[in-house]
N, C-alpha and C positions, 0 to 999 in steps of 0.2 A: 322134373323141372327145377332148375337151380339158379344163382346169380352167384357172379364170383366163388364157384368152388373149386376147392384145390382138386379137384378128381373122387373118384370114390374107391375103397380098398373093400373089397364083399369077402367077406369069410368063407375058407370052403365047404363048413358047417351050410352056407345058405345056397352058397351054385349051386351043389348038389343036387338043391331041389326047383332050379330053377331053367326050364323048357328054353327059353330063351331070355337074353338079358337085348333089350333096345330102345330109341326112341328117347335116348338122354338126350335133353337141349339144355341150352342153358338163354337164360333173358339175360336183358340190359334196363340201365335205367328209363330207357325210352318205350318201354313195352309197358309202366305203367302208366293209370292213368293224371296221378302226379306225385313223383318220388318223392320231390322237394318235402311236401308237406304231409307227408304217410300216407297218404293216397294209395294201396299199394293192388287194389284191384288193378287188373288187365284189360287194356283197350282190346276195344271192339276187332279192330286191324292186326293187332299183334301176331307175329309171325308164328307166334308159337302153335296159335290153332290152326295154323294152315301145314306146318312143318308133323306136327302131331294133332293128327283130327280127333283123335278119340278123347284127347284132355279136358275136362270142363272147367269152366270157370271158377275159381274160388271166391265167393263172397264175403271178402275181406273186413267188411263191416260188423257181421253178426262174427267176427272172434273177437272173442276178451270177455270184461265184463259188459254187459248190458242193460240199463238203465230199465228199471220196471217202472209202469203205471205206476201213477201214486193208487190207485183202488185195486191194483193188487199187490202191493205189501203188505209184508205182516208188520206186525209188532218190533221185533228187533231188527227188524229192515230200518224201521223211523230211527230206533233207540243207534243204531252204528250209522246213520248218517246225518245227524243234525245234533244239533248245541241247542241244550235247552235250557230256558231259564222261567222264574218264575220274579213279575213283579216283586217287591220286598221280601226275597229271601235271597242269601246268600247263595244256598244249592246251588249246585249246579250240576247237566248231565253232557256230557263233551263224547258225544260217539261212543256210546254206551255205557263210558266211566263215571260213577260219579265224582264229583268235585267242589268245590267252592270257587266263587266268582274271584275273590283274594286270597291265597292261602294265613296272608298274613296280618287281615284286617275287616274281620266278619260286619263290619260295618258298608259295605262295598256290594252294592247291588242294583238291580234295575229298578229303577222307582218312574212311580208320574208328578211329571212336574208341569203345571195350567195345562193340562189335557194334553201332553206330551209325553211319551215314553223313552227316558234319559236310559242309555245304556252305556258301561266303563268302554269306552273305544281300544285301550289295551288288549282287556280279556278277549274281545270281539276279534280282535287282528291274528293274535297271537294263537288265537283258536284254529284257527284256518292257514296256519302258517304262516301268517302274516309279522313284520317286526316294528317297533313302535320308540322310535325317537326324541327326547323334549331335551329343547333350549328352553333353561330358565330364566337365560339372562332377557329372551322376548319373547317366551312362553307362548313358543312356538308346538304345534304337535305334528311330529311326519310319520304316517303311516305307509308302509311298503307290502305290496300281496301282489304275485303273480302278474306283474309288468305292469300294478298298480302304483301311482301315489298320490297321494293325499295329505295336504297340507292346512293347519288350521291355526288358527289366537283365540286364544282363552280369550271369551266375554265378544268374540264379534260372532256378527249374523251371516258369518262365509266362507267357503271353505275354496278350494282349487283340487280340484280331482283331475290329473296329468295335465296340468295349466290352465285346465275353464276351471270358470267361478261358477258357484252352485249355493245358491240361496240356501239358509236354516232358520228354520221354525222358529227357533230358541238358538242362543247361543252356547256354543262349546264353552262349559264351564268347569270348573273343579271342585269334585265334592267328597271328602275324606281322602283326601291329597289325591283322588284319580280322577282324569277326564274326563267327563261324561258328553254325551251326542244324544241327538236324536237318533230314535231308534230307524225312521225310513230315511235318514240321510247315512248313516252308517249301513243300512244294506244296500242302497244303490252303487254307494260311493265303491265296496267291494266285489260288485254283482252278485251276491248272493241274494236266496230268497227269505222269505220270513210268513211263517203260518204264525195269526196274532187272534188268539181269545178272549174275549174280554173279562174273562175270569183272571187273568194275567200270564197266562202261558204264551211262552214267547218260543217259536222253535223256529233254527236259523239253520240254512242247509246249500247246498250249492243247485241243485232244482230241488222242485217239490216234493215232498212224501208224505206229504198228507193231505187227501183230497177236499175240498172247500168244505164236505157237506158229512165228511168224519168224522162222528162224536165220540163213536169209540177208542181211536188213541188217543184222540182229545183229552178223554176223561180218563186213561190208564195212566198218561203222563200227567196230566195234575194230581191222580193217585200216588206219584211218585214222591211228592212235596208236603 
């Protein structure tokens, strides 16, 4: 079963050993069930199971990678998929590397501020692939991630996330020349998630890997720090 192939050339290394050769179709974009958007399973209708009955369905979904349960991960399942930080430490572990929240200013880290968890909005973006823009003339901050963006001013209580307005806690401020945010308007604003201990481990991921009631990498990654 094929789409758009030039033909096939078989070696005579493989005829040799082949009874018969038959039953090549080829599909079109219309035989899934939506091309457009990689959808690439096969409608129910699709000619191809009538044209060739003996083909089964390929279940398109379970190929690639596949998201596990957060309660069955290991250990470096969490460490290569989330960014972890710790309250007042510089540290930092970025997808199992570690790192520093600033390479160039150990002053630069997550702190609480009136029961508030301020995190550098840079590092945050930047972690995730994200890129991070400032006009100083209206100290302005634009952050871009994945057909996200997010606009903010130092010292107001609001931000625009792709044109809504989105209330904050505290205001985007700047503290040792970098921005800081709340830390639950900074993970909405990107969609990611955030496992949050009040020991001050902060671990940020795109879904969860760490189940609500998991003390164990809890405590291996604060062992970390």
């Amino acid at each position: 079963i094929s789409m758009n192939s030039p033909g096939y050339r078989l070696a005579n290394t493989v005829i040799q050993y082949a009874l018969e050769i038959e039953d090549d179709y080829a599909v079109t974009k219309n035989d899934f069930v939506d091309y457009k958007n990689g959808n690439l399973n096969l409608k129910e209708d699709s000619a191809v199971f009538k044209n060739v009955p003996e083909f089964q369905a390929i279940d398109f979904d379970a190929i690639g990678a596949q998201e596990k349960p957060a309660e069955e991960k290991t250990y470096e399942d969490v460490l290569t998929n989330s960014v972890v930080l710790k309250v007042n430490v510089p540290k930092t572990l970025v997808f199992g590397n570690e790192s520093t929240v600033d390479p160039n200013n150990s002053e630069v880290y997550a702190f609480i501020d009136n029961s508030r968890t301020l995190v550098p909005v840079r590092f945050i973006a930047e972690s995730f692939g994200g890129t991070v823009d400032w006009d100083a003339d209206t100290r302005k901050v634009t952050v871009t991630s994945e057909g996200i963006n997010v606009e903010m001013y130092i010292d107001q209580t609001e931000m625009t996330v792709n044109g809504e307005t989105v209330a904050l806690d505290v205001p985007a401020k700047i503290v040792n020349s970098r921005t800081m945010l709340p830390l639950r308007a900074v993970v909405e604003a990107l969609g990611k998630t955030v496992h949050w201990d009040n020991r001050g481990l902060i671990v940020l991921s795109e879904t969860p890997v760490i189940a609500e009631d998991d003390a164990t990498f809890v405590d291996a990654l604060l062992a970390e720090f």
